[in-house]
C-alpha positions in Angstrom: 0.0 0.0 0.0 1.2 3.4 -0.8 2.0 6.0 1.5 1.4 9.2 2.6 4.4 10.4 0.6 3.9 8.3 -2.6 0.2 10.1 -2.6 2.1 13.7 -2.6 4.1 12.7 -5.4 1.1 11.2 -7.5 -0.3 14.2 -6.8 2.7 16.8 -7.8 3.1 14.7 -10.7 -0.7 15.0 -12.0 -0.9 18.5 -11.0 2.5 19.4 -12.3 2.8 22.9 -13.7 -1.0 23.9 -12.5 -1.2 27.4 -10.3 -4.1 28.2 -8.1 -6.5 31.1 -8.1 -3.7 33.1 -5.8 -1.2 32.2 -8.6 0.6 29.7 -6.1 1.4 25.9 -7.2 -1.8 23.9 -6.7 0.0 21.2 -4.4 -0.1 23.8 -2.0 -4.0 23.9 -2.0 -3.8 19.9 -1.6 -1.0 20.2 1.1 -3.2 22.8 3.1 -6.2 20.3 2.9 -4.6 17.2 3.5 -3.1 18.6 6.7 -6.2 19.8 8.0 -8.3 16.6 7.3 -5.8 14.4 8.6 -6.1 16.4 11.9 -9.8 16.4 11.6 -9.2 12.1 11.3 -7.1 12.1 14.0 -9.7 13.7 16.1 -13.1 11.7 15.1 -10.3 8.1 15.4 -9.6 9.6 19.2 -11.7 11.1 20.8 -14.9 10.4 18.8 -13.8 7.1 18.7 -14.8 6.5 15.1 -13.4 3.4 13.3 -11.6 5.7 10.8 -7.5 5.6 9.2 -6.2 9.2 9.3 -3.9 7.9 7.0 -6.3 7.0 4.3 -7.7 10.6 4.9 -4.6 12.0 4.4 -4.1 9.9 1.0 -7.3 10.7 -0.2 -7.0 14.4 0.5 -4.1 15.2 -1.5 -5.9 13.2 -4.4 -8.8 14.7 -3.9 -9.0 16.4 -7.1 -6.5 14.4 -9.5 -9.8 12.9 -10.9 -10.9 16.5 -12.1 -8.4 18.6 -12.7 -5.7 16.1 -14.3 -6.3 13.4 -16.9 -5.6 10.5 -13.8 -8.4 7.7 -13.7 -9.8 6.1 -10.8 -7.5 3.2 -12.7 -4.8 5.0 -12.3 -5.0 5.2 -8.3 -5.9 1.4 -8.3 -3.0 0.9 -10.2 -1.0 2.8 -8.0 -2.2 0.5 -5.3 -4.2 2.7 -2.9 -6.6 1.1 -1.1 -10.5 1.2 -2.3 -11.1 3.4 1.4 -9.2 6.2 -0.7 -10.3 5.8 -4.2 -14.0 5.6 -2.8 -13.1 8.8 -1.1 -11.6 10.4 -4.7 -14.4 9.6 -6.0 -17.1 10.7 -3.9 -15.3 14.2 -3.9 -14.9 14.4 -7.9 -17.4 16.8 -9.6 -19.6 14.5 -12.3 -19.0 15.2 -15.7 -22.5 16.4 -16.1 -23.1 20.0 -15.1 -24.2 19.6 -11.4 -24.9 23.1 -9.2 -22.6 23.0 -6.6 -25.0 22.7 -3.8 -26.1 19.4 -5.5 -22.4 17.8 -5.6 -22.4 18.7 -1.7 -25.6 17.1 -1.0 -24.2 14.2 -2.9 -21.1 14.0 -0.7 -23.3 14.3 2.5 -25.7 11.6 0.6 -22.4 9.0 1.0 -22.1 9.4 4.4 -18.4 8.7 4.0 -16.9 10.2 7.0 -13.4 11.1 5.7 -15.1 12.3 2.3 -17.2 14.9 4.5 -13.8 15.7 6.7 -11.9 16.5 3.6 -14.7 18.7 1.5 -14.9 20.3 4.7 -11.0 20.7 4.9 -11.0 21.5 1.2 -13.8 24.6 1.8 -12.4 25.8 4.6 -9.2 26.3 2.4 -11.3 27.7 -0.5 -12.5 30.4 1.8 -8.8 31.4 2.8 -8.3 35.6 2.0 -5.2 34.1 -0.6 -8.0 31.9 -2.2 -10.5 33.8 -3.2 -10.9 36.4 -5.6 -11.3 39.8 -4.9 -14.7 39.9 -6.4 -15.3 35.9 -4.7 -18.3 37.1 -2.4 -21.0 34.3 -4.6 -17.9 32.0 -3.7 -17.4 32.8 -0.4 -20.7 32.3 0.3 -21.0 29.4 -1.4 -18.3 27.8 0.9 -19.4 29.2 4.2 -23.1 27.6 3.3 -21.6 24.1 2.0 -19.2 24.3 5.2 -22.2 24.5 7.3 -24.1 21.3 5.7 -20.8 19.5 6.2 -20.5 19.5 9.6 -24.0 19.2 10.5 -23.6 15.9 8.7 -20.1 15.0 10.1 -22.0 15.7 13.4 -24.8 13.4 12.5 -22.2 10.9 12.0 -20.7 11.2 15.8 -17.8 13.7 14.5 -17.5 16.7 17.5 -14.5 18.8 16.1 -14.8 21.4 14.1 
């Protein structure tokens, strides 16, 4: 099985070369959410006492969008050997091909009630609503984030998750 640091370097590999909205290199983004879900894991695994891998978390945080924003296939990752826990986690946070409205793709990732998929989109908006990750102009976004970060957690609670 892969670790932590073979998933960061599928990941700088597939996202080679790609800059984020703040014109920084998108691993960042990945690095920022990966840390933060991982601590999110750590706290459901101890003192929620969920039956969940922070590892796995981890893994599938810094993947979480080499389904969408490279040309990597959920083949790819199996091929790679990560466990199913991670590509199922990939997957649940990839956007559909067909055009979805955002707060449709969140419902869906509620809908799984995947633990470590809810801890990461709620890593991964938390992020998004960072002052170096939004635009200027970003108020629909920022709103958009702080609504969908909301949702999260009320199902992450619903689940037995207490952090935050």
């Amino acid at each position: 099985m892969p670790d932590i640091f073979e998933a960061h370097s599928f990941a700088i590999t597939a996202h080679a070369g790609q800059i984020d909205k703040g014109g920084q290199p998108y691993i960042r983004h990945l690095e920022r959410v990966a840390n933060a879900a991982v601590k999110r894991a750590g706290h459901a695994r101890a003192v929620d006492r969920i039956a969940i891998d922070p590892m796995e978390v981890m893994q599938a945080a810094i993947l979480h969008d080499v389904l969408e924003d490279t040309p990597r296939t959920e083949a790819d990752l199996v091929a790679a050997g990560f466990p199913a826990a991670v590509v199922e986690m990939v997957r649940i946070l990839t956007k559909p091909k067909s055009r979805t409205a955002y707060s449709e793709r969140i419902g869906a990732v509620i809908a799984s009630r995947n633990l470590g998929a809810l801890l990461i989109k709620m890593s991964d908006n938390e992020d998004n609503l960072g002052p170096d990750r939004t635009l200027p102009d970003g108020a629909f976004l920022r709103e958009r984030y702080a609504t969908s970060l909301a949702r999260l957690r009320e199902a992450a609670a619903a689940l037995g998750y207490t952090g935050l």
